[in-house]
C-alpha positions as CSV (number, residue, x, y, z in Angstrom):
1,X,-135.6,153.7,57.7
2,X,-135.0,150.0,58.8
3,X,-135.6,149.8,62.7
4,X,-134.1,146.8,62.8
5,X,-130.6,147.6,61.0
6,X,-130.7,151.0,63.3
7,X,-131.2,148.6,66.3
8,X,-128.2,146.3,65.0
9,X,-126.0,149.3,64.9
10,X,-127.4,150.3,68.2
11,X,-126.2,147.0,70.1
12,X,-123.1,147.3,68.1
13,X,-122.1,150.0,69.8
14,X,-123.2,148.9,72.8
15,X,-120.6,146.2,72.9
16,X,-117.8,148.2,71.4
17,X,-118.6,150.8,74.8
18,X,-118.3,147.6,77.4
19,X,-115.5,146.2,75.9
20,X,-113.4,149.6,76.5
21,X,-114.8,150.7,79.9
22,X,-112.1,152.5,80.8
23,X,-113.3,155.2,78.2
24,X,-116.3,154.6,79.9
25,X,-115.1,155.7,83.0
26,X,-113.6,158.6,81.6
27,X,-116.7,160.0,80.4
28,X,-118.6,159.5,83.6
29,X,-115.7,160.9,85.6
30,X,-115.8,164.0,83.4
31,X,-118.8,165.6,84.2
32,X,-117.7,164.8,88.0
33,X,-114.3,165.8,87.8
34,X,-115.7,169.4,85.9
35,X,-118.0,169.7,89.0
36,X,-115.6,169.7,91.1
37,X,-113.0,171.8,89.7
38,X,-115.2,174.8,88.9
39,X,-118.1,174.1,91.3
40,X,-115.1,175.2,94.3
41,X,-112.7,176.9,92.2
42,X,-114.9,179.1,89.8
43,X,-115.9,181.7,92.3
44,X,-116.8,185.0,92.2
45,X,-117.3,185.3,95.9
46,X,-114.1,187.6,97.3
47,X,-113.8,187.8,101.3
48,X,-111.4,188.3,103.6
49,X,-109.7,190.7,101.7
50,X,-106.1,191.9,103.7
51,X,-106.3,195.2,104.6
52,X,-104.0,197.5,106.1
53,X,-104.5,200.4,107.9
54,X,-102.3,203.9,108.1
55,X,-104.6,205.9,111.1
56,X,-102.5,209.3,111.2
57,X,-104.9,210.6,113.9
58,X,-105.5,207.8,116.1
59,X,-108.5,208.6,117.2
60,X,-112.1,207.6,118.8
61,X,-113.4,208.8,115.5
62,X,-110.7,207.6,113.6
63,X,-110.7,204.2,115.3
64,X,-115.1,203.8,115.1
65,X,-114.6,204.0,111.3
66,X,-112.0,201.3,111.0
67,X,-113.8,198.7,113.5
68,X,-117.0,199.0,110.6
69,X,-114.1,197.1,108.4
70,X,-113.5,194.6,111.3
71,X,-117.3,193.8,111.8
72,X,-117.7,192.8,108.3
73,X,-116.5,189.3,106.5
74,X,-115.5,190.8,103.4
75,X,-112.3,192.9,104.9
76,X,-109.6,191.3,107.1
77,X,-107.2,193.7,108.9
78,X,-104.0,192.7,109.0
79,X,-101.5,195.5,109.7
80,X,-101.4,198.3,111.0
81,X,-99.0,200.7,109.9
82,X,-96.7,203.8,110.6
83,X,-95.5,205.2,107.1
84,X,-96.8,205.4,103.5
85,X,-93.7,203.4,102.8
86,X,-94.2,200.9,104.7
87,X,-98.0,200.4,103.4
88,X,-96.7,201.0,99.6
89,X,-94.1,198.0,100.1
90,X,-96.9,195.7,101.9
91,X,-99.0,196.2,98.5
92,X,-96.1,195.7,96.2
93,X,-95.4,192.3,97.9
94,X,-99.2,191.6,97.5
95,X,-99.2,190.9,101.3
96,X,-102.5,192.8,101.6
97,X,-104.9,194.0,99.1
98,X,-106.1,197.6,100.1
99,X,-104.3,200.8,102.2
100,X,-106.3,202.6,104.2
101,X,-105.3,206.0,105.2
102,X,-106.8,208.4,107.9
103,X,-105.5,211.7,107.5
104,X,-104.9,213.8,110.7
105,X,-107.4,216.1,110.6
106,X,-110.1,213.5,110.1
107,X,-111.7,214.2,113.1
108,X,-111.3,217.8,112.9
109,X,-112.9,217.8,109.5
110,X,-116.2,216.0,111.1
111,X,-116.4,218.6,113.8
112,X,-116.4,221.8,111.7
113,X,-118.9,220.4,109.4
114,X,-116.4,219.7,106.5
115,X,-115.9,216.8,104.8
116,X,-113.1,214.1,106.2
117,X,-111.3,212.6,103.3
118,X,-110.4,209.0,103.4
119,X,-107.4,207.9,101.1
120,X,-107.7,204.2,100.2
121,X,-105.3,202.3,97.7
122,X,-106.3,199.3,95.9
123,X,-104.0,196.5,94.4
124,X,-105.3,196.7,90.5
125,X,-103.2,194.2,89.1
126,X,-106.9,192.3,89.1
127,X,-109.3,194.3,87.4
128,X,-112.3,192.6,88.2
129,X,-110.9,191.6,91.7
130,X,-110.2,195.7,92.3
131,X,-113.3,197.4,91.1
132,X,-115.4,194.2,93.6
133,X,-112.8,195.8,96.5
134,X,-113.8,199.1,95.6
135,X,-117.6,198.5,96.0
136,X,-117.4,196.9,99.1
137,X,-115.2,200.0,100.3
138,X,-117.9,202.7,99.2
139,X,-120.5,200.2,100.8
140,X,-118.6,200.4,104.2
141,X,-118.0,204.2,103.6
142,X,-121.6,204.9,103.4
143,X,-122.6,203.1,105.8
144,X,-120.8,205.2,108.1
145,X,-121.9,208.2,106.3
146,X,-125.4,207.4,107.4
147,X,-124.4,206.4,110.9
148,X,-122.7,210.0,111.3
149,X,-125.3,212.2,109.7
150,X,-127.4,210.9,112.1
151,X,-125.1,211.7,115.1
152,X,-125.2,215.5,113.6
153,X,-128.9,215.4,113.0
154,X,-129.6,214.1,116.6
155,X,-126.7,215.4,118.8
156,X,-128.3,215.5,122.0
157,X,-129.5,212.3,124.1
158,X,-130.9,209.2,122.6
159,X,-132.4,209.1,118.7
160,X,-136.3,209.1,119.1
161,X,-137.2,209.2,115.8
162,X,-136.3,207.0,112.4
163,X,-133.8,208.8,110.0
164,X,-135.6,210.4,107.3
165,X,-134.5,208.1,105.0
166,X,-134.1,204.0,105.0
167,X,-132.8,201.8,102.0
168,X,-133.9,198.2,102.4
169,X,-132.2,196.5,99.4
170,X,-133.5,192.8,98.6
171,X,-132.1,190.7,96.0
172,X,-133.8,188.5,94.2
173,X,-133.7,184.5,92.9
174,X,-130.4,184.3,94.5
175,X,-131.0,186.0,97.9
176,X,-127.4,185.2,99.4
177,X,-125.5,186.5,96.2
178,X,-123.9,182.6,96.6
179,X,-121.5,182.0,93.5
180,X,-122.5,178.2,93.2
181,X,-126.0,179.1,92.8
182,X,-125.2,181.1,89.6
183,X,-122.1,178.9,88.1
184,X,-123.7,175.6,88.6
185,X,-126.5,176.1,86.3
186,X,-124.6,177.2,83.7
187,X,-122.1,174.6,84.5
188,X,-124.6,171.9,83.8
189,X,-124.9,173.5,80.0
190,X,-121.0,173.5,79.6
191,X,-120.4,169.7,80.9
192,X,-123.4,168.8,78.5
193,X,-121.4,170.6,75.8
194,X,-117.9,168.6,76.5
195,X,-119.8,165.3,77.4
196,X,-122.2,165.1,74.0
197,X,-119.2,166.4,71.8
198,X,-116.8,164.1,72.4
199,X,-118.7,160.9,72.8
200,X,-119.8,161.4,69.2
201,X,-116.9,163.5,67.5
202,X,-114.7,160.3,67.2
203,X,-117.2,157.5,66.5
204,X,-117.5,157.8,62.8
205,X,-114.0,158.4,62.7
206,X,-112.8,156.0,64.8
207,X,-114.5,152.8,62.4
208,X,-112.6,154.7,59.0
209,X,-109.1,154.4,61.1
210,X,-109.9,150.9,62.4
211,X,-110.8,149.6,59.0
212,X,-114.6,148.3,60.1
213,X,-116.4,151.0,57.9
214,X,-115.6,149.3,54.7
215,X,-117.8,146.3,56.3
216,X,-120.5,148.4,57.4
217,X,-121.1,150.1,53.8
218,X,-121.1,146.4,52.5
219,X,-124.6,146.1,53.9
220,X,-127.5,147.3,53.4
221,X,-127.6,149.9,56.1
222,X,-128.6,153.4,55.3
223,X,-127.2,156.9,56.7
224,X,-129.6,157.3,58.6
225,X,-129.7,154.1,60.0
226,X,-125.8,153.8,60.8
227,X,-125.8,157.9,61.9
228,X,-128.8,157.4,64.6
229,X,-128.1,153.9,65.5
230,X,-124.6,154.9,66.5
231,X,-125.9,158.0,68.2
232,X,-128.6,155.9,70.6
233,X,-126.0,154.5,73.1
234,X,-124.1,157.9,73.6
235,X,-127.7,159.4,74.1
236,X,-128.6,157.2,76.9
237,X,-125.0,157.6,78.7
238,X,-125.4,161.3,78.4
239,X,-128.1,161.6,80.1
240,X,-127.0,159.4,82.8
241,X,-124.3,162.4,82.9
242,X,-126.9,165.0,83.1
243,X,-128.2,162.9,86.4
244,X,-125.2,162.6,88.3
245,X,-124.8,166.7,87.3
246,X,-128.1,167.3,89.0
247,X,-127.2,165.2,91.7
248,X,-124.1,166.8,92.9
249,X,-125.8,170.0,92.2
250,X,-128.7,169.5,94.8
251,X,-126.3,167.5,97.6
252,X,-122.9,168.8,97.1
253,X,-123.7,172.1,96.4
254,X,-127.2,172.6,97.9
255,X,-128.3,174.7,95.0
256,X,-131.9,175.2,94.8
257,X,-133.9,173.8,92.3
258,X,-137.3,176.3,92.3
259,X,-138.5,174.8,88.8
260,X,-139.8,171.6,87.8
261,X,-136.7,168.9,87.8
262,X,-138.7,167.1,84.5
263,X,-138.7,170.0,82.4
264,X,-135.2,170.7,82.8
265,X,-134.4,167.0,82.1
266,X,-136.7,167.4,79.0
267,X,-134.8,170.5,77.5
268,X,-131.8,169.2,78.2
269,X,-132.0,166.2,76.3
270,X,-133.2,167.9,73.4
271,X,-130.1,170.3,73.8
272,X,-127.7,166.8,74.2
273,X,-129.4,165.7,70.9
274,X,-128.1,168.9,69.3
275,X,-124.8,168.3,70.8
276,X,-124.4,164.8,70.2
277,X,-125.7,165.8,66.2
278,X,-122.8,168.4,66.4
279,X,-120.2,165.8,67.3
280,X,-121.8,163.5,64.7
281,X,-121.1,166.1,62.0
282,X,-117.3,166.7,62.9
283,X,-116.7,162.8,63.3
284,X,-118.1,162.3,59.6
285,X,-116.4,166.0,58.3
286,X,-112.7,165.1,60.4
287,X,-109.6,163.0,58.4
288,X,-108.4,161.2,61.9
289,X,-109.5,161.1,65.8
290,X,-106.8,163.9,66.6
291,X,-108.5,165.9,64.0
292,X,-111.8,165.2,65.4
293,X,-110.7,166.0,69.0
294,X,-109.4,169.0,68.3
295,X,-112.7,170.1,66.0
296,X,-114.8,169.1,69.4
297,X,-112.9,171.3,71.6
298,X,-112.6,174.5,69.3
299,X,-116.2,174.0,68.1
300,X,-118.0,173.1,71.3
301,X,-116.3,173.6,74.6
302,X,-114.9,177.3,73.6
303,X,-118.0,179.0,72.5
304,X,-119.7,177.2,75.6
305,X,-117.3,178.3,78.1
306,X,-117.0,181.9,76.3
307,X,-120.3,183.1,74.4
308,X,-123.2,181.2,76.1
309,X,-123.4,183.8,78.9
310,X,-122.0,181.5,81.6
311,X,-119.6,183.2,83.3
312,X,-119.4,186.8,80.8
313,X,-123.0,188.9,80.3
314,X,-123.6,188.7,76.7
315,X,-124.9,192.1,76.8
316,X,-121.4,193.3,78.1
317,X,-119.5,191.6,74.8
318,X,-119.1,193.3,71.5
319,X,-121.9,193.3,69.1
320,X,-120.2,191.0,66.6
321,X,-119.7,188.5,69.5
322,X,-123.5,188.5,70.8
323,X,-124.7,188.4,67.1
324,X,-122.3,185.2,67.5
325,X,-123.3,183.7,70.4
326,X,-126.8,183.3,69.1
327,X,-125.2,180.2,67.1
328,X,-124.5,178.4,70.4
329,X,-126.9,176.3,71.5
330,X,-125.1,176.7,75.1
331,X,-126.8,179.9,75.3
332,X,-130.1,178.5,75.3
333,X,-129.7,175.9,77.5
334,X,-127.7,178.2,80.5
335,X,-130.8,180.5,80.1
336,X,-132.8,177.3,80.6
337,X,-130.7,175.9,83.1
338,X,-130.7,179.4,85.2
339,X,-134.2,180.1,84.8
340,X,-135.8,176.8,86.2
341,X,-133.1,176.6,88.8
342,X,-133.3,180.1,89.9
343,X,-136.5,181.6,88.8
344,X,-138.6,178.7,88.7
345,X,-139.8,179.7,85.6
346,X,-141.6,177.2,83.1
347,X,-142.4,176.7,79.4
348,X,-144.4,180.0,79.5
349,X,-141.3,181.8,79.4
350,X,-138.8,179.2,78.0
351,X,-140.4,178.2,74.7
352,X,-138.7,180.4,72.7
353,X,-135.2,179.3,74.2
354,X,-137.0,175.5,73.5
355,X,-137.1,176.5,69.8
356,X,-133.9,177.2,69.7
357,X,-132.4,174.3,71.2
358,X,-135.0,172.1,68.4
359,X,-133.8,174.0,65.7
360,X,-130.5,173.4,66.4
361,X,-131.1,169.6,67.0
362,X,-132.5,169.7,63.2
363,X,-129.9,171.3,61.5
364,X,-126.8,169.1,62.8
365,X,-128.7,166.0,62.7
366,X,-129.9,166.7,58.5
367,X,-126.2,168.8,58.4
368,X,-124.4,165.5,59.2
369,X,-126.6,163.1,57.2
370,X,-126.0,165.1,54.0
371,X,-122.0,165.2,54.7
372,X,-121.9,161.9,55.7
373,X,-121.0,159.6,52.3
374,X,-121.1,156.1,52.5
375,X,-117.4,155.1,50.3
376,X,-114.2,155.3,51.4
377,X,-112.2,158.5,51.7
């Protein structure tokens, strides 16, 4: 392989990207506009949740188990009500989310040593959104559990002694249970996905439509030499991208970055090299740029968004689909991406994920020299 010719072709390109910078533009505004959007509307963060209350009894018993709802920020109580109908038609009109009801003998129940039952009706149209309710419900509910088998164990005058038993729960890597701090890791994988894709799908194509190919494979150039030097530019602007992703991460976000920041540029240039290799491979495999587009998207940006284990658990999928996703290099680079940022985790654990995202690189780069024939279609 020339250097020079696969410089040539570099600078080429070059000047076709400054003489459109508008397309320019576009691509640096995509990874920023992507940040945005799911960065503060991907959430899986529910709070405030409307809540109304039915309290048959109305009373101090009654009343000390609804104020644990109000001294939480997950529940917000909104009504109070009189009737079952009237609670039915506030969730059919979505104006809250869950019912309570207190029965009458709720108190009662307590005192005789029987168990108070506590009817509480949740809006299911969202699954997800209704089981999240229903944890934070049995949360509330046994913390008042606790706080009343206490009362019974200790009836008389102050508590001098611990309860017999004391659950300190601690989570780990992401202490707050923040959203952001799990989406925008994985994030970075998906923009990387989109960015590398598409700034390579249509440049192949792009020079058959124009008409400039048939000058190009007048000259001595080799595939390789026209593939790579094309690819160089697109390269470099992805990774200025991948800067302005990490950027926004650590000052618009605030998500913490435990690893080290020059590993996880490393690995993910090697996974934008497989990505901008894939892109390579549908611009010299697609008939026209709308072709090629639509190739990028389905290819790329799907199985990213859906099978890399950024927002759905591959372990919760199908078999068939995590037998799948082990063809997308997003996987490797979210559990990358998640791991440094997170974890703080480094080679020692990553290197077989690194492999991955090499062996990828490999395959589309040789996969799109070998389809890529230098004579007009």
């Amino acid at each position: 392989m020339n250097l020079k010719r696969t410089w040539a072709i570099f600078r080429k390109e070059v000047i076709h990207i400054r003489r459109d910078p508008i397309s320019l533009l576009q691509v640096i505004l995509l990874p920023i506009t992507l940040m945005l959007l799911y960065g503060y509307a991907l959430t899986f963060d529910i709070k405030h949740v409307r809540m109304a209350v039915y309290d048959q009894e109305q009373s101090r018993l009654s009343e000390a188990f609804v104020n644990k709802f109000r001294g939480t920020q997950y529940f917000q109580l909104v009504r109070w009500v009189s009737s079952y109908r009237e609670l039915k038609d506030l969730i059919d009109h979505r104006e809250v989310q869950v019912g309570v009801v207190l029965p009458y003998d709720f108190s009662w129940a307590y005192q005789t040593g029987k168990t108070a039952k506590v009817q509480a009706l949740v809006d299911g149209t969202d699954s997800n959104t209704a089981n999240i309710i229903l944890g934070y419900l049995q949360a509330v509910v046994s913390d008042y559990n606790q706080q009343l088998l206490v009362q019974r164990l200790w009836p008389k005058g102050p508590i001098r002694e611990d309860p017999p038993l004391d659950t300190q729960m601690r989570f780990w890597f992401n202490e707050d249970l923040e959203s952001r701090n799990y989406i925008v890791p994985g994030l970075i994988a998906v923009i990387m996905t989109v960015v590398g894709a598409l700034l390579t799908a249509l440049t192949v194509v792009r020079e058959i439509e124009r008409g400039s190919m048939e000058g190009l494979m007048a000259t001595p150039l080799k595939k390789a030499e026209l593939l790579l030097g094309k690819l160089g530019p697109y390269f470099i602007i992805g990774m200025v991208d991948m800067g302005i992703v990490l950027a926004m991460g650590k000052f618009l976000f605030a998500v913490p970055l435990r690893g080290s920041v020059l590993l996880l540029i490393g690995l993910s240039a090697i996974f934008l090299l497989a990505t901008l290799a894939q892109g390579l491979l549908i611009s010299v495999s697609a008939e026209n740029q709308l072709q090629a587009f639509q190739m990028a998207m389905l290819t790329t940006f799907l199985p990213a968004f859906l099978l890399s284990g950024f927002v759905f658990a591959i372990y919760l999928m199908p078999w068939p689909l995590q037998l799948i996703s082990y063809l997308v290099p997003a996987r490797y680079l979210v559990t990358i991406s998640k791991g440094i940022y997170l974890k703080g985790v480094g080679m020692k654990i990553l290197w077989p994920h690194t492999l991955m995202l090499v062996a990828a690189a490999a395959f589309f780069l040789v996969l799109a020299l070998s389809k890529f024939e230098k004579k007009i279609r």
